[in-house]
C-alpha positions as CSV (number, residue, x, y, z in Angstrom):
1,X,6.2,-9.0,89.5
2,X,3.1,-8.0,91.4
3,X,3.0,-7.2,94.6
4,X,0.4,-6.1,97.7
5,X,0.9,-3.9,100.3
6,X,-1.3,-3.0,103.5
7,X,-1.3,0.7,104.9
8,X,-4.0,2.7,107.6
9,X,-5.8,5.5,106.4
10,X,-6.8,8.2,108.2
11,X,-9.8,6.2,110.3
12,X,-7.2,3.8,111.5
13,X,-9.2,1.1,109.1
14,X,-7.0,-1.3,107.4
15,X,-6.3,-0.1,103.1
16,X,-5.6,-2.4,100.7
17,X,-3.1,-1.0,97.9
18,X,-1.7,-3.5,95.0
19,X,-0.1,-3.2,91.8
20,X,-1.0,-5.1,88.7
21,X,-4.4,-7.8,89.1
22,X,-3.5,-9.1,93.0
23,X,-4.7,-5.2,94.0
24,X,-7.2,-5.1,91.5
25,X,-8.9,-9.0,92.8
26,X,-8.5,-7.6,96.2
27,X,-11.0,-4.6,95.6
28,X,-13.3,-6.0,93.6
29,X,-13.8,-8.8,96.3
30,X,-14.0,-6.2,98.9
31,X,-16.4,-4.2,96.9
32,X,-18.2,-7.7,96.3
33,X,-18.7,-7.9,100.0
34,X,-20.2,-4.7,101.0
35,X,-24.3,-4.0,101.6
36,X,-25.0,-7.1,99.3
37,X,-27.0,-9.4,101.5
38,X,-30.8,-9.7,101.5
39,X,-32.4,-11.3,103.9
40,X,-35.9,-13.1,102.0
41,X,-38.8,-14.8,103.6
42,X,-39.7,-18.2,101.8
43,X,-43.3,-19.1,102.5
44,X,-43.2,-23.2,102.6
45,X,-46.3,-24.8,102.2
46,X,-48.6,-26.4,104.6
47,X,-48.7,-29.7,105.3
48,X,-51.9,-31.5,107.1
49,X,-50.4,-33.4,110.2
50,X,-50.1,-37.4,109.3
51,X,-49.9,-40.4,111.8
52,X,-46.7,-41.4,112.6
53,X,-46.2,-45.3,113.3
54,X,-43.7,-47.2,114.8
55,X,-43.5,-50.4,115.7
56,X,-40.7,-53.8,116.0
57,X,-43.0,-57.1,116.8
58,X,-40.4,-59.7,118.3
59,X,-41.4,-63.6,119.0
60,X,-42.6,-64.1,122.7
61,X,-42.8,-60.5,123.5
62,X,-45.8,-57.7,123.9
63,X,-46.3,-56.0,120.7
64,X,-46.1,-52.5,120.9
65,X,-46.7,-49.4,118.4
66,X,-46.0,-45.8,118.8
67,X,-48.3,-43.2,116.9
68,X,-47.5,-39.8,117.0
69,X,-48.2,-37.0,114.6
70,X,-46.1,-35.1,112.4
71,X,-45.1,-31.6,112.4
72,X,-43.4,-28.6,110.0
73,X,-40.0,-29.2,109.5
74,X,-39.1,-25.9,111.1
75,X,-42.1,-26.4,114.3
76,X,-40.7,-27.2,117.7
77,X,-41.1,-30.7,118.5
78,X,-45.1,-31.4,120.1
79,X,-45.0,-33.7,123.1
80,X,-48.4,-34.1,122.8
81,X,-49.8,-37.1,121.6
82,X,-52.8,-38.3,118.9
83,X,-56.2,-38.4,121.0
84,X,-58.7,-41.0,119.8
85,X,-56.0,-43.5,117.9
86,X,-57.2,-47.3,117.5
87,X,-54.6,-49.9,116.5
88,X,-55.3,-53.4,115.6
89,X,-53.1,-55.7,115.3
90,X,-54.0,-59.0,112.8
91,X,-51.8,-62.5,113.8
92,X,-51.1,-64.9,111.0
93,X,-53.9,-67.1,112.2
94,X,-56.0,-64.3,111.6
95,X,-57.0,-63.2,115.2
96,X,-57.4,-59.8,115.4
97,X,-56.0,-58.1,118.1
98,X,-56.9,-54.3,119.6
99,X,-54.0,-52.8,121.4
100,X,-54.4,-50.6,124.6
101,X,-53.9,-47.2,124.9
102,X,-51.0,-47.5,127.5
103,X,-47.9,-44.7,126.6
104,X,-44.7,-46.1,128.9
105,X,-41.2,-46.3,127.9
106,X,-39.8,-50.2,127.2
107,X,-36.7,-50.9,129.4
108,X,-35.4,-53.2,127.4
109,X,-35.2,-50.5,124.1
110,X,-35.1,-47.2,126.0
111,X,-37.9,-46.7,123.5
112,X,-41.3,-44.9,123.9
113,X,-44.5,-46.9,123.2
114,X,-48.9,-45.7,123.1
115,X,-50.4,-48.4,122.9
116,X,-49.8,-52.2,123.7
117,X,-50.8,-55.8,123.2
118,X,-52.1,-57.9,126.1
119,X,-50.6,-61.2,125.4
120,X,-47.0,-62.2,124.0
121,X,-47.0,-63.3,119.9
122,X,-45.7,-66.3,118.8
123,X,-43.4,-65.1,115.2
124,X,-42.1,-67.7,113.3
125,X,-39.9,-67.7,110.1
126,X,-42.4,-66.6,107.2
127,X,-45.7,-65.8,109.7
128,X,-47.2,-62.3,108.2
129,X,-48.6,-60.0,110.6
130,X,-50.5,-56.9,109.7
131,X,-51.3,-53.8,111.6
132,X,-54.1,-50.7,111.1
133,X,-54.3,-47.6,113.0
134,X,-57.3,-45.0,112.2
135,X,-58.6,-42.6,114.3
136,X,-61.5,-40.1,114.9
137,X,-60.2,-37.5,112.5
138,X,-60.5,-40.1,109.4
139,X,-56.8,-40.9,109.1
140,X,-55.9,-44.2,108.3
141,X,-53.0,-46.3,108.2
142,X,-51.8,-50.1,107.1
143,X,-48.9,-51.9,107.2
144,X,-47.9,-55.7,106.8
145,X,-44.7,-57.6,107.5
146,X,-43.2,-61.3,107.1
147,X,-40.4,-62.5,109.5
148,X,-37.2,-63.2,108.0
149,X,-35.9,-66.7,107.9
150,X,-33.1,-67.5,110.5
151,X,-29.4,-66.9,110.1
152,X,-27.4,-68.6,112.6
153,X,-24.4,-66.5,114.0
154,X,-21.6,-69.9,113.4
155,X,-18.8,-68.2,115.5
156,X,-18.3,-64.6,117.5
157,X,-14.9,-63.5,118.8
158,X,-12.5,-61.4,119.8
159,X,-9.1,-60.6,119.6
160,X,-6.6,-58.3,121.9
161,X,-3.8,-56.1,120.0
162,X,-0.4,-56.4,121.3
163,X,-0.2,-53.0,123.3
164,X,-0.1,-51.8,127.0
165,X,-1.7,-50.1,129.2
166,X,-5.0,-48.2,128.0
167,X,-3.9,-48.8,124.5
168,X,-4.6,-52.7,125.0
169,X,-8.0,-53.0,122.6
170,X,-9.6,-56.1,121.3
171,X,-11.6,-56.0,118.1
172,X,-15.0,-58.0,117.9
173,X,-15.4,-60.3,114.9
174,X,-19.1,-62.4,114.1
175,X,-18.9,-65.0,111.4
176,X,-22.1,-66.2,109.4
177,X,-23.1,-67.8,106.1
178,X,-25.2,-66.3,103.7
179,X,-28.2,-67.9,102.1
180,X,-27.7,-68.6,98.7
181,X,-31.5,-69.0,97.3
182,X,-32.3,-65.1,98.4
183,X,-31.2,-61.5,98.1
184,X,-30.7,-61.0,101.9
185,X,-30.4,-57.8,104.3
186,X,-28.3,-57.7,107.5
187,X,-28.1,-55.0,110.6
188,X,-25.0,-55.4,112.6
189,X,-24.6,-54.2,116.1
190,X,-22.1,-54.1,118.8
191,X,-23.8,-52.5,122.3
192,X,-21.0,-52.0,125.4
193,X,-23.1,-52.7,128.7
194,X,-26.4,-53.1,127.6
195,X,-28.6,-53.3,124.5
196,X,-30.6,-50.1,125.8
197,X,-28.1,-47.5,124.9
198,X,-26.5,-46.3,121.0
199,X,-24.3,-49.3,119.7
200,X,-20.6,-48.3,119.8
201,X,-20.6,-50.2,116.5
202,X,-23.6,-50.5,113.7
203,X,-24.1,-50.6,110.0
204,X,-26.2,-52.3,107.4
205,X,-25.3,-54.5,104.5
206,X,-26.6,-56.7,101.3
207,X,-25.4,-59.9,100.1
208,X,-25.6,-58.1,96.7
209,X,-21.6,-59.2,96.1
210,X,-21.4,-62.5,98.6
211,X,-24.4,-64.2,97.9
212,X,-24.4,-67.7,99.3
213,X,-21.1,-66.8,100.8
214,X,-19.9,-67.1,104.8
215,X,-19.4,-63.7,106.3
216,X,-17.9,-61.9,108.6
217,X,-18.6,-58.9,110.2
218,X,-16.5,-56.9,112.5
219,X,-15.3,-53.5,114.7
220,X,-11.9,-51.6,115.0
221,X,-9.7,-52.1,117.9
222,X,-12.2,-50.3,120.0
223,X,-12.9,-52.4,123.1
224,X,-11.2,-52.6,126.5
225,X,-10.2,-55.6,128.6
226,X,-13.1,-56.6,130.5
227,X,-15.6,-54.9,128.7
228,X,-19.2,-56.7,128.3
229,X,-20.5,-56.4,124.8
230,X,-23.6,-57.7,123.0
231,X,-23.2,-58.5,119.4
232,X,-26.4,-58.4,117.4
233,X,-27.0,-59.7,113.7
234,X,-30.2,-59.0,112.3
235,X,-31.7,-60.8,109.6
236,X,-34.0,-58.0,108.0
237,X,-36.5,-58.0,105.1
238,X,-36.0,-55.3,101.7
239,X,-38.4,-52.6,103.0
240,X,-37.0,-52.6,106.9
241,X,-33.7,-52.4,105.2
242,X,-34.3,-49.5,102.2
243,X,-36.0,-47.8,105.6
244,X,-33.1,-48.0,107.4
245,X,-30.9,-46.6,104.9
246,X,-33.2,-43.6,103.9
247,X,-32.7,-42.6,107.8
248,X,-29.3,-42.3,107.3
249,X,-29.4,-40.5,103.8
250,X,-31.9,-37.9,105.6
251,X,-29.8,-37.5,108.6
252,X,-26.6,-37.0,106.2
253,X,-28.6,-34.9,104.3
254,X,-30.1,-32.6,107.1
255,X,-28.3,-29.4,107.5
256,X,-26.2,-30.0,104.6
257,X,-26.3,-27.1,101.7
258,X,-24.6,-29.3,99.0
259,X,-26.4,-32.3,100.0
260,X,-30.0,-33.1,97.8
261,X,-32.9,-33.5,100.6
262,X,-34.3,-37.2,100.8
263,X,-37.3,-38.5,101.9
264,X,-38.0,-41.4,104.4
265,X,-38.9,-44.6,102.8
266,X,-42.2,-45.7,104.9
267,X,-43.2,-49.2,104.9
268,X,-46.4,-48.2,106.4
269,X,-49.2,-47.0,103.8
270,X,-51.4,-43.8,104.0
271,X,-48.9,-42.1,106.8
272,X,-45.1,-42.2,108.1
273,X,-43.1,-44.8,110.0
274,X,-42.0,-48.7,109.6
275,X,-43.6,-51.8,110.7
276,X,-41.6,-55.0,110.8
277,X,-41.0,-58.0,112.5
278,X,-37.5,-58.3,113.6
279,X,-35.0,-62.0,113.8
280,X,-31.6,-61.3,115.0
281,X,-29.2,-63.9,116.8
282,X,-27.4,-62.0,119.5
283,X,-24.3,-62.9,122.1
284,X,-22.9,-61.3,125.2
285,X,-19.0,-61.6,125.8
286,X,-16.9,-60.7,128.6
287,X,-13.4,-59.7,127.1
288,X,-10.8,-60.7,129.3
C-alpha cells in the first residue's frame, strides 16, 4: 500500500514525503509548477473601423437607425459617434426618404437612436423596405428587409400553482398555429412592467419539427399574483433570426477558453448590424 505524508522542514514551508508513485506524482507536479510561466505579447492585427447599423422599422411608427463605428476587441468602448453619416431610407412605393441627424434615446425601447424619419411608415405583410448609409470617409452600407406575414396569437394565459404565501407563482402560456406553406421564425418574450426593460422570459425558435402545427409557448412558475406582464410573439424573417442567434453564440462564446469564437451574422452589406422590419402580436395581463 502507498501512502503520503506531510512534515515542515526547517523554513517552516510545508514538505511533501511519499512512498511508492503517490510521492513521486506529488513532486513532479510540484516541480511542474515552479518558474514555468511566460508571459507573451500577441500582436492582433488592425482592423479599419466599419459602420455599425441598427435599426427595427415597425408599422405607424418613426423609423429610426443607429450608426456607430466599430472598435478593437480589446479598446475601451468610444462614446463618440460617426461625423458626416447620411441614411436614406427607400419605402416600398419607392419614395426615398433622408433621415435626420437627431441622436435621443426611444422611450418606448430604452434604445439609442442617430438619426430619424420625419413621418410614420405604413408596413404591411410582404412591403420591402431598403436602407443606405454612406458617409464622407467613403464607407458605405445597404441593407433590405420584407415584413413577415401575420401570426395571430389564438389564446394567452396563465395559470397559479397550488402554494402559499410567496411561493404562490403562475406560469404564462401563449398558444398559436403555425403556417404550414413556410419555414417560419418566432421570438418569444415575456416583459414584467413594461416592455422597456430585459424580458424575464425570451427565446427563439423554428417550425423546423412543427410545421403547420398550433403551438404553444410558455415560462416556468415565475410570476407573482398581481404581476402585469406583456407577452410578445414575433413573427421574424431567416436573416433577423440566424442574427439573433449568432448574438447569443458570440455572447456564450465571449470569455470562454474552450468555446470556438463566432462571428455576428450581419444582414446589412458592406459593414455590421441588422436591418429588419419587425410583426409581433403582443398582450398585457394582470395576474390575479
Amino acid at each position: 500500500m502507498m501512502s503520503r505524508k506531510h512534515s515542515v522542514g526547517q523554513n517552516g514551508n510545508p514538505q511533501l514525503k511519499g512512498t511508492g508513485m503517490a510521492g513521486w506524482l506529488a513532486g513532479v507536479l510540484l516541480l511542474a509548477g515552479c518558474g514555468l510561466q511566460k508571459d507573451i505579447d500577441v500582436a492582433l492585427p488592425a482592423y479599419p473601423a466599419q459602420l455599425v447599423v441598427e435599426s427595427y422599422l415597425e408599422n405607424n411608427r418613426l423609423p429610426r437607425v443607429s450608426v456607430t463605428e466599430s472598435v478593437p476587441y480589446l479598446s475601451a468602448p468610444d462614446a463618440d459617434l460617426p461625423q458626416g453619416v447620411k441614411v436614406v431610407l427607400t419605402l416600398p412605393n419607392g419614395r426615398r426618404d433622408t433621415l435626420a441627424y437627431a441622436p435621443a434615446i426611444n422611450p418606448n425601447t430604452n434604445k439609442g437612436y442617430t438619426h430619424t424619419g420625419r413621418t410614420r411608415i405604413t408596413a404591411r405583410p410582404g412591403d420591402t423596405f431598403r436602407l443606405e448609409v454612406y458617409d464622407t470617409q467613403g464607407r458605405r452600407v445597404t441593407a433590405s428587409a420584407t415584413m413577415p406575414a401575420n401570426v395571430p396569437l389564438d389564446n394567452v394565459e396563465y395559470k397559479f400553482n397550488d402554494l402559499n404565501g410567496d411561493q404562490r407563482k403562475a406560469y404564462v402560456l401563449a398558444s398559436f398555429k403555425d403556417p404550414a406553406a413556410t419555414v417560419d421564425f418566432y421570438r418569444y418574450q415575456v416583459h414584467k412592467r413594461s416592455v422597456a426593460t430585459d424580458p424575464e422570459v425570451e427565446y427563439t425558435i423554428e417550425d423546423r419539427l412543427s410545421n403547420g402545427q398550433p403551438l404553444s409557448l410558455g415560462t416556468s412558475y415565475q410570476f407573482a399574483p398581481n404581476d402585469t406582464v406583456f407577452v410578445t410573439l414575433y413573427h421574424l424573417d431567416r436573416p433577423y433570426f440566424q442574427f439573433l442567434q449568432s448574438v447569443q453564440d458570440a455572447r456564450n462564446a465571449n470569455g470562454n477558453p474552450f468555446a470556438q469564437p463566432s462571428a455576428i451574422r450581419s444582414t446589412v452589406e458592406g459593414g455590421i448590424g441588422i436591418f429588419t422590419i419587425l410583426n409581433y402580436q403582443r398582450q398585457r395581463l394582470i395576474l390575479k
